[in-house]
N, C-alpha and C positions, 0 to 999 in steps of 0.2 A: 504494500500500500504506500499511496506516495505521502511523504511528509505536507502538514499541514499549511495554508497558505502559501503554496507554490503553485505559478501559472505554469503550466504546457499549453502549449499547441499543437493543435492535429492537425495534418497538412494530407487536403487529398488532392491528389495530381493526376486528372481528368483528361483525356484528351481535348475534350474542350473547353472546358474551367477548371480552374485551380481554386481549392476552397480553403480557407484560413479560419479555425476556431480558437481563441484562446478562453480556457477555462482554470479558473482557479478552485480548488480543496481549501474551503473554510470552515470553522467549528460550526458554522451556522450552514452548512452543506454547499452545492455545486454555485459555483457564481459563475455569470457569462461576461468576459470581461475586455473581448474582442473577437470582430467577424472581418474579413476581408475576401472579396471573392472579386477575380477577375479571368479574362478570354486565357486560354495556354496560350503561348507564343506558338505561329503555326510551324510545323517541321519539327515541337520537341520532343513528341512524342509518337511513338510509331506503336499498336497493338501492346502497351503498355512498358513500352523499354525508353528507355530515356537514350535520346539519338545528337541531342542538342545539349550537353550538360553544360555549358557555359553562360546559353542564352538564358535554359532554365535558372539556373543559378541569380544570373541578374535580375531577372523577373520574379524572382522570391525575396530580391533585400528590395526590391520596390515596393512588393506589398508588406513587409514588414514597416519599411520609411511611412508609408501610407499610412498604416493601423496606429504606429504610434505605439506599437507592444514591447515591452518592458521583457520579455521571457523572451529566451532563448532555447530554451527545453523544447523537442520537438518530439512527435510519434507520427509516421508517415504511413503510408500502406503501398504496399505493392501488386500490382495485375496487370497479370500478362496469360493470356492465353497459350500463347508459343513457349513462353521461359517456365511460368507457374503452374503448377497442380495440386488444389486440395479439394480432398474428396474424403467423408468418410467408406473405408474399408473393413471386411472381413477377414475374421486372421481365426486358429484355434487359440480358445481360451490357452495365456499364457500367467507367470508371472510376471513380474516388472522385469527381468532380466531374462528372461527367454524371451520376451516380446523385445528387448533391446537387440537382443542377437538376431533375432525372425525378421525385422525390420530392412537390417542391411541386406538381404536377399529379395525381400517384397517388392523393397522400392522400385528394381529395376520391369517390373510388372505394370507400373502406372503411368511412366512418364514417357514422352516422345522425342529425348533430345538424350545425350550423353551420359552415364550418371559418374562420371570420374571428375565431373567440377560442380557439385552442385551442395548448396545447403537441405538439408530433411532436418522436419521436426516431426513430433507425433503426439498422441495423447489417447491414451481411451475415455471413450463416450459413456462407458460406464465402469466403476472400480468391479475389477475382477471380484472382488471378495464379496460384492451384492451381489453377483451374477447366481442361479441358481444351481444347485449343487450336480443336475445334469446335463446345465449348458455345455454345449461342445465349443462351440465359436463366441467370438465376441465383438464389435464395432470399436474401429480406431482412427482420428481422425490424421488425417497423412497430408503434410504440407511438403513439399520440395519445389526449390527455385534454381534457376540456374545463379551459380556464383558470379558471373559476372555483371549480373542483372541486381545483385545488391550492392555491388561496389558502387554500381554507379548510381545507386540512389541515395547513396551514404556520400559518396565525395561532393555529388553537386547540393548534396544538402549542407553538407561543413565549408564550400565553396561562397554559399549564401550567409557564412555567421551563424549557422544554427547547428544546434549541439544535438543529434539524433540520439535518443534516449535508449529506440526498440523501432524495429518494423513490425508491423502489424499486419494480417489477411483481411480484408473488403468484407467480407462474410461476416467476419467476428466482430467487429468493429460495427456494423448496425445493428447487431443482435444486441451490442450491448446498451447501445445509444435507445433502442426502441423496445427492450423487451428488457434488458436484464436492469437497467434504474430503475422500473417498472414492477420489479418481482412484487416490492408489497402490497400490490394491488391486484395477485393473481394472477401476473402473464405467465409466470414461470411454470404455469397449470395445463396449461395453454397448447396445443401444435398450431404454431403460426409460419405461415411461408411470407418471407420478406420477398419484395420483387422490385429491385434497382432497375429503373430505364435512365440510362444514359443517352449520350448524344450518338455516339457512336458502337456502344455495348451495350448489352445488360445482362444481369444475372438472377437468377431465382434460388432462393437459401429456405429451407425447410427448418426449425430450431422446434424439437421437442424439448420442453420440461429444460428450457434452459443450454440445450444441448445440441451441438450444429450436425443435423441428420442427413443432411443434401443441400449439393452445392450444384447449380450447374453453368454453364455460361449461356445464354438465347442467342440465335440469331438473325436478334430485331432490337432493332433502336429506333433515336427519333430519326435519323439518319432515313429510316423507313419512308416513314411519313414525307421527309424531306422529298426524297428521289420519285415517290406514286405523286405526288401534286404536280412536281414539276413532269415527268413524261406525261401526267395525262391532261393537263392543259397544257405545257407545252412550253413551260416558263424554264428557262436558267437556273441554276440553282439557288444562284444570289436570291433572285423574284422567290422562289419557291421558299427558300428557308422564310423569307420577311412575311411570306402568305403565312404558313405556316406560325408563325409566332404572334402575329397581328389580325388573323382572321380566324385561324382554326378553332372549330370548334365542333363536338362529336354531338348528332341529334341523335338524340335515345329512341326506343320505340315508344309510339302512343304521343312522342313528343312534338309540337308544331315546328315545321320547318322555317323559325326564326333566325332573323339575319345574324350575322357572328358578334359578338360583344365585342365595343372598340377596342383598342390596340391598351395599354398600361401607358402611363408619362415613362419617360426616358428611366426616369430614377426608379421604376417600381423592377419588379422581376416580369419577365416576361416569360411567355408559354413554356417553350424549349429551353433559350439560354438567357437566362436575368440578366440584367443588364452592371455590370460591374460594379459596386460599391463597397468601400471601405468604413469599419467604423473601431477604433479603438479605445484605448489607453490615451492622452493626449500627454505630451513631453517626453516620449520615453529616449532614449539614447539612441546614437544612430548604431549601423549594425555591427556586430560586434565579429572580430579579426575571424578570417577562416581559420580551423582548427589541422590538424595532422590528418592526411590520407589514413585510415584506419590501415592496421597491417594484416587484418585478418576481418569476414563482412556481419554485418551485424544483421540478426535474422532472428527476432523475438517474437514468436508470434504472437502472443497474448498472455496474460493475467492465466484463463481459463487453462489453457495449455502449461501449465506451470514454466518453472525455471528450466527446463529440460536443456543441456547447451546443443548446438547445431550438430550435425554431424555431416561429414564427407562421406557419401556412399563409395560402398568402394567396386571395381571393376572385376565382377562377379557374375556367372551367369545364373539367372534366377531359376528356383523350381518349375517344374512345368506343370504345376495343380490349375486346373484352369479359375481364372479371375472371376473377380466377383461378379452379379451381375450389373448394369449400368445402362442408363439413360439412355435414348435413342439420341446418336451422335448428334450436336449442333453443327449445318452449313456454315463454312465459313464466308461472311459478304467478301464482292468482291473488292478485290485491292485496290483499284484504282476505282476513287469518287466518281462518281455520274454527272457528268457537265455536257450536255445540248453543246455539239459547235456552232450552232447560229443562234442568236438571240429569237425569242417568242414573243407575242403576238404580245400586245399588251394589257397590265397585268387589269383584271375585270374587276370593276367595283360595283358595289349595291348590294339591294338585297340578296339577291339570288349569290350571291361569291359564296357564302357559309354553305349552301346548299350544293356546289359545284367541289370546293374544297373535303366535305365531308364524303361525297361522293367518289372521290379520286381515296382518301384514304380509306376505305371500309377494305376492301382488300387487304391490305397491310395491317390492318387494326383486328380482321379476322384470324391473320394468320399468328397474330401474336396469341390474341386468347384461346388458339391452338396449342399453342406452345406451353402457355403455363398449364393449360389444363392436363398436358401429355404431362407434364412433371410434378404436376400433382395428382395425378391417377397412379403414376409408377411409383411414390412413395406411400399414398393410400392402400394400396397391394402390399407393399414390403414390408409395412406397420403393423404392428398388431394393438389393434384399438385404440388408434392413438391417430384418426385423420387430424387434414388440417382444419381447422376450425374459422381461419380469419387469413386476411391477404393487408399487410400493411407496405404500399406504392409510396416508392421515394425517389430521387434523381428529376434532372431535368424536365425530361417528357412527364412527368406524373402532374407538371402542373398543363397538361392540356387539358380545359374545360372539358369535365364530363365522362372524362377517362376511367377515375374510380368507378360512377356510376355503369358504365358501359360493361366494364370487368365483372362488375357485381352482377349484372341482370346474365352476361354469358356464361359465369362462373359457378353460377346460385350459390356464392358465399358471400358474406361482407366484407366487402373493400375502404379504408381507411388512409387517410393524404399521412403519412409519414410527420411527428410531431417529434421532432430528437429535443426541444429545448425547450418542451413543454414544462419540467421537472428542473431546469437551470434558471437559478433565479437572476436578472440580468441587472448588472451594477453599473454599466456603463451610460450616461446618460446622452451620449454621442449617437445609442443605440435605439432608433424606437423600437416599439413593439410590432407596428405595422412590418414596417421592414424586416423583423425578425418572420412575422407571420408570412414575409412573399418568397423570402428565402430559406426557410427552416427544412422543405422537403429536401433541400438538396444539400444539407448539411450533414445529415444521419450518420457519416462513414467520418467526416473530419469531427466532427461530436463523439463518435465512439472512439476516436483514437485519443483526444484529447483525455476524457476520463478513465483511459485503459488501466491504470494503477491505483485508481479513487474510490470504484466502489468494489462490491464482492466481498 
């Protein structure tokens, strides 16, 4: 647990914003005591690996200069679909040291890249010693990253003056921001799937009883939406993302097909990507000297996952028991953006636009509550009496009007706008409350990293 009255920061690095929370551990509980969220610089990020660490770098002590934040203490997250893999796994019930030795053989079972340079952590989902005295098998959660994928999230972080505490997994980090501050009110009772849309990713996390059951990546973002508006009226993508943000809006069933709700002012959050705001600390110092390349990477996954230290798998061929079972693989989008080489027609306004726009994404919007539903039927099967009960929507796209509702009527569960700073009481008067309420959905992951050592 972190010592009292110390601010951290959680730093999540989006491909296409970068989110900044600073929270502080007081005797009188969680304080909110800086937010800054601004665009990624374009090119630093490629499918979660940091390709640009210099610009990155510079672009993190501007938003720190911006906030005006006093801490230096950071908790960041890493994801990458190509570098990163956590999943929980099935292994025979072991002890703590046969499941250490079992491990370095498993790992080369799950991953798709090398395993002679990479960091593993792991944890079981549940202590062997509650397990029943005829269980044969047991669930363990299995992180591995590639090692160079955490160098460089560690250098350009010490690059920018910030002192990286722990890396942290995407998953755990809004489990803990939306469910586990939450325990004394029952979530922890709960099977809830978390469901991140991003701009360009998303992921769906299953958490029973506190405990991360299913992870997976989708393949659909707002990115979606973006690329079906523009091929099917026929706009640029430029047009098509600004449609999309200032006009989209999903008509439910039973619902009159009413024109779209105007656009937010500049300074509010807007659909897909809010529009940049800083709000901090005021006076704090400028940034503070970069630190030593670390000589060895740092790879903490969480609080939850104990102190476990990292491990180097080693270059081993694994048994041939065959693997557990697993998700129907996600498509990967394609690599290169969708951009029209001629400019289209221009962009329709009026009533009818909300009805033309809502119309171009039903397709993409079908194919998504395809998706969650396959990944929550394939964990509804694997449970035993424990479905999901509730869907809490967070990330960018979750502020597209009507979206939870839509989810809800496709999904016949209840869908919820993700609240991470609902339970942080906010100290900074630089800070409204409005602004907290336009931007809070897409905090969840820099909120959970922030409080990674505060609560539990």
């Amino acid at each position: 647990m972190a010592s009292r009255d110390q601010n951290v920061i959680g730093l999540d690095i989006g491909t296409s914003l970068i989110k900044m929370v600073e929270i502080r551990s007081a005797r009188s509980g969680l304080q909110l005591t800086g937010i800054g969220v601004r665009p990624t610089p374009p090119g630093v990020i490629d499918n979660g690996i940091i390709v640009d660490s210099e610009t990155l770098s510079a672009a993190l002590r501007g938003m720190l200069a911006t906030m005006g934040t006093k801490s230096r203490r950071v908790v960041s997250s890493v994801a990458s679909q190509s570098s990163l893999v956590v999943r929980p796994i099935e292994v025979p019930k072991s002890t703590s040291e046969e499941l250490a030795d079992m491990m370095q053989w498993e790992v080369e079972r799950y991953i798709p890249f090398a395993a002679s340079e990479v960091i593993m952590d792991f944890k079981p989902l549940v202590d062997p010693e509650q397990l029943p005295p005829d269980a044969q098998n047991m669930e363990v959660l299995l992180a591995v990253a590639q090692e160079d994928m955490i160098n460089a999230y560690v250098e350009s972080l010490e690059s920018a003056g910030l002192d990286p505490i722990a890396l942290d997994i995407e998953p755990l980090a809004a489990a803990r921001s939306l469910i586990d501050i939450n325990a004394d009110q029952g979530a922890y009772d709960e099977t809830i799937a978390l469901l991140n849309v991003g701009c360009t990713t998303s992921e769906i996390s299953v958490v029973r009883r506190g405990q991360l059951a299913l992870t997976r990546p989708m393949p659909w973002a707002g990115d979606s939406l973006t690329r079906a508006i523009g091929e099917t009226l026929g706009h640029g993508r430029e047009d098509a993302e600004r449609m999309k943000r200032e006009q989209a809006r999903i008509l439910l069933n039973g619902e009159p097909e009413a024109p779209a709700a105007p656009a937010p002012p500049p300074s509010e959050a807007a659909a897909a990507e809010p529009t940049p705001e800083a709000a901090a600390e005021p006076g704090a110092p400028p940034g503070a000297p970069s630190g030593e390349t670390p000589t060895g990477p740092v790879f903490d996954l969480s609080a939850e996952l104990g102190d476990i230290p990292a491990r180097r798998a080693p270059r081993q061929e694994a048994p041939t028991e065959p693997s557990a079972p697993q998700p129907p693989p996600a498509q990967e989008a394609p690599a290169t953006p969708w951009q029209p080489s001629q400019a289209g027609p221009p962009v329709p306004t009026g009533d009818d636009l909300g009805r033309q726009i809502h119309q171009a994404m039903a397709p993409a919007l079908a194919e998504m509550a395809n998706e969650v539903r396959r990944s929550i039927d394939y964990y509804n099967q694997r449970s035993s009496g424990n479905p999901v009960s509730r869907i809490i929507l967070s990330g960018g796209t979750a502020l597209l009007p009507n979206l939870d509702r839509y989810l809800e009527q496709e999904l016949a569960l209840p869908v919820h706008l993700a609240e991470p700073m609902r339970r942080i009481r906010n100290v900074n008067a630089q800070i409204s409350s409005t602004y907290i309420e336009e931007v809070g959905c897409i905090l969840s992951i820099a909120a959970g990293l922030a409080i990674r050592d505060m609560i539990g």
